[in-house]
C-alpha positions in Angstrom: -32.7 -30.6 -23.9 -31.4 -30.4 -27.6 -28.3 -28.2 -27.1 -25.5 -29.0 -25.4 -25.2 -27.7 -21.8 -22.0 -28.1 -19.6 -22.1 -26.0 -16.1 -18.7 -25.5 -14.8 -18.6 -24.4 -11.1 -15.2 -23.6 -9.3 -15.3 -23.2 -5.6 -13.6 -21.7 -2.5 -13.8 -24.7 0.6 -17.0 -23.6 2.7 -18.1 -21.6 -0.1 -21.4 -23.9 -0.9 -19.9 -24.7 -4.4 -20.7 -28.0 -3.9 -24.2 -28.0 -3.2 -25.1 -25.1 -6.0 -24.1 -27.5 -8.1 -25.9 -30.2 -7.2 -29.3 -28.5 -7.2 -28.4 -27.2 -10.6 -27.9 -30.4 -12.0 -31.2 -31.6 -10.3 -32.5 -28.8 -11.4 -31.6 -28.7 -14.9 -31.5 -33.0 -14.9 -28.2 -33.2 -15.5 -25.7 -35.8 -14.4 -23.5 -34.3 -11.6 -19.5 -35.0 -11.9 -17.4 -34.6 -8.7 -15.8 -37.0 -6.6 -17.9 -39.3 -8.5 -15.3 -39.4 -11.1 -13.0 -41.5 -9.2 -15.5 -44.2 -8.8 -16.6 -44.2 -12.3 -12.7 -44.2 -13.2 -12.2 -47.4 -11.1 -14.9 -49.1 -12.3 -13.6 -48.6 -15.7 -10.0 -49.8 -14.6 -11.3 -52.5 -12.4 -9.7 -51.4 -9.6 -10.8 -50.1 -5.8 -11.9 -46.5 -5.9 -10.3 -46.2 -2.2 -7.1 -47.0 -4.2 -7.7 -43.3 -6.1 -9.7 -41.2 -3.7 -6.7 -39.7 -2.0 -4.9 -38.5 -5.2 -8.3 -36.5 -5.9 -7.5 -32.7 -6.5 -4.6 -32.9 -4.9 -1.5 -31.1 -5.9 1.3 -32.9 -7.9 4.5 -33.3 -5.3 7.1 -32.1 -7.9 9.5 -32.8 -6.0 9.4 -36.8 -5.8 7.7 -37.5 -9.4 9.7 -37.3 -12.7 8.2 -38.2 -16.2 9.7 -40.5 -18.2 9.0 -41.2 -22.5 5.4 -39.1 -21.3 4.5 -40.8 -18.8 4.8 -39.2 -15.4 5.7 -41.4 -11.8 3.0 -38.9 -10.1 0.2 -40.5 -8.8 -1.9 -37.3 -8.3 -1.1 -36.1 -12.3 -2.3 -39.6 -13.5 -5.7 -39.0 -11.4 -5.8 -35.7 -12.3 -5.3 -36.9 -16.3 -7.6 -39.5 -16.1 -10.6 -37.5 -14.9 -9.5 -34.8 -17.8 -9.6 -37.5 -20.2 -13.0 -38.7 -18.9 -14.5 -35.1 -18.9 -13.3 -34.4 -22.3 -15.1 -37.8 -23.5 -18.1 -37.3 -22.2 -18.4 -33.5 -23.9 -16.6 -35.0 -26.8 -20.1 -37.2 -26.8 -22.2 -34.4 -26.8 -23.5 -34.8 -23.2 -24.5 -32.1 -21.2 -23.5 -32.7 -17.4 -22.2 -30.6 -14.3 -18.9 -30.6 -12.9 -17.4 -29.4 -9.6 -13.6 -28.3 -10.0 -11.7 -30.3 -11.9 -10.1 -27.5 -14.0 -13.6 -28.2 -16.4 -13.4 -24.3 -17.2 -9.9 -24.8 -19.1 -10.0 -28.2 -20.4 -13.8 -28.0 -21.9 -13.4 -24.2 -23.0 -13.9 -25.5 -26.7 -17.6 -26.3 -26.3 -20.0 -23.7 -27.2 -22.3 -24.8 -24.2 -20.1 -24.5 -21.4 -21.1 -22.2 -18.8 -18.4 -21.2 -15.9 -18.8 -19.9 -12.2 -16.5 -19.4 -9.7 -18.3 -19.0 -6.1 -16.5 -17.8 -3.0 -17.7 -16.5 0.1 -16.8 -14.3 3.5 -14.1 -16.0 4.8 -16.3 -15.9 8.2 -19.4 -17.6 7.0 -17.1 -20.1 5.5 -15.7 -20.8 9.0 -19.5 -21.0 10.6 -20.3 -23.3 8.2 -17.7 -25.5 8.1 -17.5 -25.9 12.1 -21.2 -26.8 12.1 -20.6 -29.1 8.9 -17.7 -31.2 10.3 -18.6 -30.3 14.1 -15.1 -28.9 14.8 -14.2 -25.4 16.2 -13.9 -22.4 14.4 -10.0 -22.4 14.9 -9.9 -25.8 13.2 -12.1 -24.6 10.6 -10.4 -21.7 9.4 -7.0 -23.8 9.4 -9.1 -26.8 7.1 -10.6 -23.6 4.7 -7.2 -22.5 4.5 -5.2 -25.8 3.4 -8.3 -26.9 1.3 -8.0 -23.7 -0.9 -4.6 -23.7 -0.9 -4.3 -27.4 -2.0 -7.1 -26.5 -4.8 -5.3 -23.4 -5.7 -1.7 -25.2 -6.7 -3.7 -28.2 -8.2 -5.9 -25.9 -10.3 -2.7 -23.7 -11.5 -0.6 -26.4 -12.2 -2.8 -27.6 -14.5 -4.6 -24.1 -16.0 -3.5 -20.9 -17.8 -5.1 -18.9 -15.6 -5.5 -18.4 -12.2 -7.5 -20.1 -9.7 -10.6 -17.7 -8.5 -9.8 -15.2 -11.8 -13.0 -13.8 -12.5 -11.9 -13.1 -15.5 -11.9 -16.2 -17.1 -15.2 -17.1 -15.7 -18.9 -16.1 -17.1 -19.3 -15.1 -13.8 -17.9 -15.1 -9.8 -20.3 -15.0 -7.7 -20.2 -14.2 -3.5 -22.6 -16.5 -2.2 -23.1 -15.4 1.1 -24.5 -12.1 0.1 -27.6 -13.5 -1.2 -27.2 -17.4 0.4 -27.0 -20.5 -1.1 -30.9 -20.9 -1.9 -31.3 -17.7 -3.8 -27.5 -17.7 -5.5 -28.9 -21.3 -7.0 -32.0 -19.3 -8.0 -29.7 -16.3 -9.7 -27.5 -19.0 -11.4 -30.6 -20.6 -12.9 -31.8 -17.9 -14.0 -28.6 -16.9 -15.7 -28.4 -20.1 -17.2 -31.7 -20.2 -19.0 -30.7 -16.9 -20.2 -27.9 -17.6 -21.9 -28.2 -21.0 -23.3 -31.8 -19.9 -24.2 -33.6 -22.9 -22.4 -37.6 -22.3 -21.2 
């Protein structure tokens, strides 16, 4: 692949987000950033990723961080920065990669090779697939969809201009239980080859 290509895919929680993205990235042979990040962070830091993985997308608590001379007492900004910083590097590099979340729409919108998705779902084949995924009920799913897109939702427009879920600001938002995760891949593919002209 000569050109640079950078896939961007935001997510609702149960939306299959997550595993789009990974087949795209086998599919295109790309590396795949996501909650990776934190390890590769801590490896660079020389410190235990377990030490970082809880600050990971999560929201900044406002309330008990200040910043001081730039630099801010808020654990989850500092992640937050740090994987920024790290995704801005590697596009900076000319590598072409994927990336789950993140706020990768905003922060790499100056490269001519990024590509942006948003996928969500029906809120009820969200909550079948979650119970069946973490083997809970569908009460306790629908509460975990609904605190994990809230949580996403503050952390993404804390950090972004726009919204979180805006189609507007993506190349395109696609439902992904209308078609289902296999043929949505398939669809985003194709759109991909399209547009950055790949074979």
């Amino acid at each position: 692949m000569t050109k640079q290509l950078i896939i961007s895919i935001g997510r609702e929680f149960g939306s299959g987000g997550h595993e789009i993205a990974a087949e795209l990235a086998n599919r295109f042979s790309l590396p795949l950033y996501d909650y990776n990040l934190i390890s590769k962070i801590a490896d660079e830091k020389d410190m235990e990723p377990a030490s970082f993985e809880k600050y990971d997308e999560v929201p900044k608590k406002i309330a008990f961080s200040k910043t001081v001379r730039g630099y801010s007492s808020s654990p989850e900004e500092n992640i937050a920065n740090m994987q920024f910083d790290y995704l801005r590097d590697k596009a900076a590099s000319g590598e072409s990669f994927v990336v789950v979340g993140r706020c990768s729409e905003e922060i790499l919108k100056e490269y001519e090779g990024l590509i942006t998705f948003f996928v969500h779902a029906d809120l009820n084949v969200r909550i079948r697939r979650i119970a069946d995924y973490e083997k809970i009920s569908e009460r306790k799913a629908e509460f975990l969809i609904r605190r994990r897109d809230k949580a996403r939702k503050t952390y993404h427009n804390y950090y972004c201009s726009h919204k979180w879920g805006d189609y507007s600001f993506y190349d395109l938002s696609i439902n992904s239980s209308k078609l289902g995760i296999a043929k949505t891949t398939d669809f985003l593919e194709s759109y991909i080859r399209q547009k950055a002209d790949l074979k």
